[in-house]
ZANUTI-753870 format. One record per atom (N, C-alpha, C): residue in three letters; x, y, z. Coordinates in steps of 0.1 Angstrom, whole numbers, padded with zeros to 4 digits, always signed. Layout:
REM residues N
ALAXYZ...
REM end
This chain:
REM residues 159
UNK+0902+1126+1281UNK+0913+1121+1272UNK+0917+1132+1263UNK+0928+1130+1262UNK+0937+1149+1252UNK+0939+1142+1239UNK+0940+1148+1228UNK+0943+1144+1220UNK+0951+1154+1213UNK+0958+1155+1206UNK+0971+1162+1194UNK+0965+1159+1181UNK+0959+1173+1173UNK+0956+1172+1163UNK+0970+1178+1151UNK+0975+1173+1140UNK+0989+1177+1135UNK+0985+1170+1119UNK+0992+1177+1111UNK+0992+1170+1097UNK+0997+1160+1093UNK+0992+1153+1087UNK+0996+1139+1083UNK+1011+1140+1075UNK+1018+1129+1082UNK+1032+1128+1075UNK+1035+1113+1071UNK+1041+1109+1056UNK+1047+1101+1050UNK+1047+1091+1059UNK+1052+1090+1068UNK+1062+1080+1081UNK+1043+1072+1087UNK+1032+1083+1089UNK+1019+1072+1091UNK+1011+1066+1085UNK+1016+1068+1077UNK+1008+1057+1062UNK+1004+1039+1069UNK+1012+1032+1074UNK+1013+1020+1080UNK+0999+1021+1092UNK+1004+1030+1099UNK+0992+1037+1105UNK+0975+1038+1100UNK+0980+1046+1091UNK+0966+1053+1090UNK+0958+1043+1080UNK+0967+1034+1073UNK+0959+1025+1065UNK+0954+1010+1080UNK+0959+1004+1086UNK+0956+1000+1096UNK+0944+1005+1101UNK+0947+1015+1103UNK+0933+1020+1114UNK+0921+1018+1100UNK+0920+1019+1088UNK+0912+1018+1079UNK+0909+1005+1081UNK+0915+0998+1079UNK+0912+0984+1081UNK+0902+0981+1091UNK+0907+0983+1102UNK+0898+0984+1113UNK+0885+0988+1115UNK+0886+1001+1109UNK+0872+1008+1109UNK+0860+1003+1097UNK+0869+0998+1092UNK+0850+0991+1078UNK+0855+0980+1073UNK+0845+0978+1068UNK+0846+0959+1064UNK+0852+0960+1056UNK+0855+0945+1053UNK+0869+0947+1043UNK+0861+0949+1028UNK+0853+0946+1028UNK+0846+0950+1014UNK+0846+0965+1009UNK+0849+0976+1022UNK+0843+0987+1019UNK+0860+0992+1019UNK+0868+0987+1028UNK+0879+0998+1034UNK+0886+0995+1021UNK+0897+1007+1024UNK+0904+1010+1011UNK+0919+1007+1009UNK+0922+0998+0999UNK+0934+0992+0997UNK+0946+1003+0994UNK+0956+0996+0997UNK+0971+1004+1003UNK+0968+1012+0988UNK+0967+1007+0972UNK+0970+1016+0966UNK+0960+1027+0966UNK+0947+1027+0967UNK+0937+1034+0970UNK+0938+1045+0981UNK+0945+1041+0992UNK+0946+1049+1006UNK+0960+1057+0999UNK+0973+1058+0990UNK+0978+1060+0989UNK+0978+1073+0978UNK+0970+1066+0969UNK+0963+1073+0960UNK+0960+1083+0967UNK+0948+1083+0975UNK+0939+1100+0981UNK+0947+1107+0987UNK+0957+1101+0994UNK+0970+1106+1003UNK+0977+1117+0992UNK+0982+1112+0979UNK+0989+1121+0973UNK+0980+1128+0962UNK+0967+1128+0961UNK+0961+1139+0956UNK+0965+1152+0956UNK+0970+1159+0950UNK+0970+1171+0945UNK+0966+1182+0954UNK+0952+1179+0959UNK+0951+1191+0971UNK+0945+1186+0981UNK+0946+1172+0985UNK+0945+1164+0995UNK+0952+1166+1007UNK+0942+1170+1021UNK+0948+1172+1031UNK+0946+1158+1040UNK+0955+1154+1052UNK+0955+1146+1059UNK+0955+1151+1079UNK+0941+1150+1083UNK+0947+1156+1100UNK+0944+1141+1105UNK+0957+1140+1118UNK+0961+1129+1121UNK+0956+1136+1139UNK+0949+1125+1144UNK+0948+1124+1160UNK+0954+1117+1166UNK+0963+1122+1178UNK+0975+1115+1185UNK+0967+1114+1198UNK+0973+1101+1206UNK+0968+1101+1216UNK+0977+1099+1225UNK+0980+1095+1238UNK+0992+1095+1249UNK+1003+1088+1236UNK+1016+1091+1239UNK+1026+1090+1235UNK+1023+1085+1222UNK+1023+1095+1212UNK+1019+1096+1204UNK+1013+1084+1191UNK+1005+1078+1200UNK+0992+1071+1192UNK+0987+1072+1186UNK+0983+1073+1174UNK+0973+1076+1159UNK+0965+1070+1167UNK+0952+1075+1171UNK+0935+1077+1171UNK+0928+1075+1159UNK+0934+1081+1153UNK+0924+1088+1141UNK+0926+1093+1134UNK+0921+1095+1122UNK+0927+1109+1107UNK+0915+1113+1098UNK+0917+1123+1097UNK+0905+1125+1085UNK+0911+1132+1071UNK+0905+1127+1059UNK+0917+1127+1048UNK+0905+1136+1040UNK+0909+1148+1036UNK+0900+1157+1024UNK+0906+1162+1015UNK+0901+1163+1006UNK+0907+1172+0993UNK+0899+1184+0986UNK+0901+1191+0978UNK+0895+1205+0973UNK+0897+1206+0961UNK+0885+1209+0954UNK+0885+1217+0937UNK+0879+1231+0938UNK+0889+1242+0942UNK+0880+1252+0940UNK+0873+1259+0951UNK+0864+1260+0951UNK+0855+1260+0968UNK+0848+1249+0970UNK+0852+1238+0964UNK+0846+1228+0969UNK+0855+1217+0978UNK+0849+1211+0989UNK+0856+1207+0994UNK+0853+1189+0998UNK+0859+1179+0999UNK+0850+1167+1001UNK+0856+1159+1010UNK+0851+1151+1021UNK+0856+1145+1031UNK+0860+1135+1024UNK+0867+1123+1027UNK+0872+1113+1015UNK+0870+1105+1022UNK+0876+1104+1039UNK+0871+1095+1047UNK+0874+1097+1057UNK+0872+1092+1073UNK+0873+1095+1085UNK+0871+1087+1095UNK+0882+1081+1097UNK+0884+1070+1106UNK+0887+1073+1122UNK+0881+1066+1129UNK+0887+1066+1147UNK+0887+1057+1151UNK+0893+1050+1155UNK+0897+1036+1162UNK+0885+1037+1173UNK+0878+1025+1171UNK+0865+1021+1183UNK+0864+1026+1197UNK+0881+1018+1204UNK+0880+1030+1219UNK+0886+1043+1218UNK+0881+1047+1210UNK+0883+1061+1210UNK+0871+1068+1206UNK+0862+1061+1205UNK+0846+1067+1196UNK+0842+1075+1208UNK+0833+1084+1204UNK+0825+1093+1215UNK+0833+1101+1224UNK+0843+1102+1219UNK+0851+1112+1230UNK+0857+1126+1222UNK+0846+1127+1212UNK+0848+1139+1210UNK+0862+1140+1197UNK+0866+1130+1197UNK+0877+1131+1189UNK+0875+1130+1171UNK+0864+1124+1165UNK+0856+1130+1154UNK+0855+1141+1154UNK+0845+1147+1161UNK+0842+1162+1158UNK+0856+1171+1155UNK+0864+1165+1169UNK+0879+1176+1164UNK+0882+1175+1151UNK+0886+1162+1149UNK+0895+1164+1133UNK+0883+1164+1127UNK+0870+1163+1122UNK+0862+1173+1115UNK+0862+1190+1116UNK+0861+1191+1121UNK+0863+1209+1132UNK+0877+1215+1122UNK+0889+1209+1127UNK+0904+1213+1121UNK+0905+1208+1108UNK+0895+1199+1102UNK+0901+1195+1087UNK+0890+1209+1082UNK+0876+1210+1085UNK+0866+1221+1078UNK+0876+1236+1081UNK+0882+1238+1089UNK+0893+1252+1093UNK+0901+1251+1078UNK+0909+1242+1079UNK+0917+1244+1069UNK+0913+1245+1054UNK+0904+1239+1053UNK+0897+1235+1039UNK+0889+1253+1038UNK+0886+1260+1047UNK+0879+1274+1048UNK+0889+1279+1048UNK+0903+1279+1053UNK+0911+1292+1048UNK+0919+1288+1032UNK+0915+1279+1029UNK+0920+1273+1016UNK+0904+1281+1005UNK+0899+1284+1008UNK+0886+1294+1003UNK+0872+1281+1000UNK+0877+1273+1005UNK+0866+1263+1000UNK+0850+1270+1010UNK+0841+1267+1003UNK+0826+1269+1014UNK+0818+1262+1008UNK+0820+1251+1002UNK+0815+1240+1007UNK+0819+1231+1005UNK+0813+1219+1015UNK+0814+1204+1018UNK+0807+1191+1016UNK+0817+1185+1005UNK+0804+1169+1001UNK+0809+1156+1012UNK+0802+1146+1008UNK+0805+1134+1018UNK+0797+1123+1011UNK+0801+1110+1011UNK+0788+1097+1009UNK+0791+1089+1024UNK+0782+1086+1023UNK+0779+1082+1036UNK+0768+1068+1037UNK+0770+1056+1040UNK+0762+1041+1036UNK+0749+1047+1043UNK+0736+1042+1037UNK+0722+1046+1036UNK+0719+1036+1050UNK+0727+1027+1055UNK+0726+1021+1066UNK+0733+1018+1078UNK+0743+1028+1074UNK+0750+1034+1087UNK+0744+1047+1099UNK+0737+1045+1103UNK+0730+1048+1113UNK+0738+1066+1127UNK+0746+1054+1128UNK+0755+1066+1138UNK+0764+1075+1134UNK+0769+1072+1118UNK+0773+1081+1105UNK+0765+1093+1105UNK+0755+1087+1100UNK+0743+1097+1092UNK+0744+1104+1108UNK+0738+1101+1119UNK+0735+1109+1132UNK+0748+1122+1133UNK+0758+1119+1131UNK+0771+1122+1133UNK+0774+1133+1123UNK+0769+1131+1106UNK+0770+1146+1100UNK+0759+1148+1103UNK+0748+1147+1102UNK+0737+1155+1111UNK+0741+1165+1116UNK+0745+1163+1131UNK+0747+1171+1143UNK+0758+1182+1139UNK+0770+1176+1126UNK+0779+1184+1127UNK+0775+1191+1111UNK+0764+1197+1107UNK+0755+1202+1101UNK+0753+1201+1086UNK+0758+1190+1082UNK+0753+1182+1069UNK+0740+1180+1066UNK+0735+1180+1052UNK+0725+1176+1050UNK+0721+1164+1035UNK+0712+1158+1039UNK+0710+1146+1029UNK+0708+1154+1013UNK+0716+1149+1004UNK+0707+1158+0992UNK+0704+1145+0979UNK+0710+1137+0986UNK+0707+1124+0972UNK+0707+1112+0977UNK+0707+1098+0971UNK+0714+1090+0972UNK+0716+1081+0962UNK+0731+1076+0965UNK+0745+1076+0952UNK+0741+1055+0950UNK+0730+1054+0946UNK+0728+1038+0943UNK+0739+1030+0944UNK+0743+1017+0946UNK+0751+1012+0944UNK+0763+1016+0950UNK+0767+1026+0958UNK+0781+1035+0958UNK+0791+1025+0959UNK+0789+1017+0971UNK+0797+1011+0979UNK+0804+0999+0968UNK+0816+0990+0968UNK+0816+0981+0962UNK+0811+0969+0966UNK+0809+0967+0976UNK+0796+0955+0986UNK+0780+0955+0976UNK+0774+0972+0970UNK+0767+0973+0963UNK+0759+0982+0974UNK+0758+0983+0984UNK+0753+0993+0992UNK+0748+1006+0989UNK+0739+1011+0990UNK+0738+1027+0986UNK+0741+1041+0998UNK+0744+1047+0990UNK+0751+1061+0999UNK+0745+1072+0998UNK+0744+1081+1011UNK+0739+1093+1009UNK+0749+1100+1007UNK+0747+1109+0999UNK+0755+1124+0994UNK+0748+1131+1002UNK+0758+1140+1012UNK+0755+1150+1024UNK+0764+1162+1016UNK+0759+1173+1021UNK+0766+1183+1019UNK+0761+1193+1030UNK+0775+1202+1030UNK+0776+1215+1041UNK+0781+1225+1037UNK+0773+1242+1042UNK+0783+1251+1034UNK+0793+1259+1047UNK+0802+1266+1041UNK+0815+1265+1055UNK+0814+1279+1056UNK+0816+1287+1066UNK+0816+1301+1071UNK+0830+1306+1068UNK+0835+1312+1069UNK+0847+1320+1071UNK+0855+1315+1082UNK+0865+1310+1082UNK+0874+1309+1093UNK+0874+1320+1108UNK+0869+1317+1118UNK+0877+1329+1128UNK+0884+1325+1135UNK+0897+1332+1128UNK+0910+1331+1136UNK+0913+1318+1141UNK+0925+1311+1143UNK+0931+1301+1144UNK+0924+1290+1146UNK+0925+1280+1147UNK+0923+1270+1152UNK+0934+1263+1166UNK+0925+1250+1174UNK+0936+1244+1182UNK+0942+1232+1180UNK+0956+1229+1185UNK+0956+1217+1180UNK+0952+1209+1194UNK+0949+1210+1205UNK+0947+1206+1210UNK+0933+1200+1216UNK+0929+1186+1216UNK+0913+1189+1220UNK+0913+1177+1234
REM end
């Protein structure tokens, strides 16, 4: 399956909050002013995954203070899991956030999400805390962090 990785634009907001919905309970997912909010952060980036005739998949939304850099959230629509389409827009959102000079990366992540945690794992996060209470359900979260190398040379949009 191909996917189009491209920056998020105004027009998939309807979109990309949807697919939020979808992907976490409603206790956790994030309301239109909330999802709108992070959207217009200040140094808040958005990579959006397209799928045949251009289908939102997926997006991953980060922002930057500095050299620091934080995933905010990262959604993929269920038939779309495991095909690699995570790692891409993690892959192209850490590119960008590295030629933006950031080198390093934070995340919370629920202490009982299982295929989460597996998932920065592999894509080389590490546990350094956890954020009691994080969630508004009352759940607790790990705080993962990663440090980023230097960009080489371009990235694709295609994966």
């Amino acid at each position: 399956m191909k996917f189009t990785l491209r920056t998020y634009a105004p027009d998939d907001f309807e979109k990309v909050y949807e697919i939020d919905q979808e992907c976490f309970a409603r206790e956790i997912a994030y309301t239109r002013r909330d999802m709108r909010a992070y959207l217009n952060f200040l140094e808040a980036e958005c990579v959006v995954a397209e799928a045949a005739r251009g289908k939102i998949a997926g997006f991953c939304i980060t922002a930057r203070r500095g050299h620091f850099g934080y995933v905010i959230t990262m959604d993929v629509l269920p038939r779309y899991r495991r095909k690699g389409l995570g790692a891409a827009l993690l892959v192209d959102a850490e590119r960008r956030l590295a030629e933006r000079d950031v080198s390093e990366m934070w995340l919370e992540t629920a202490t009982d999400n299982e295929a989460a945690i597996a998932f920065w794992l592999k894509h080389g996060y590490r546990k350094q805390g956890v954020r009691e209470g994080y969630y508004p359900d009352g759940r607790d979260a790990f705080t993962m962090q990663k440090n980023l190398t230097a960009p080489q040379g371009g990235g694709t949009s295609q994966v």
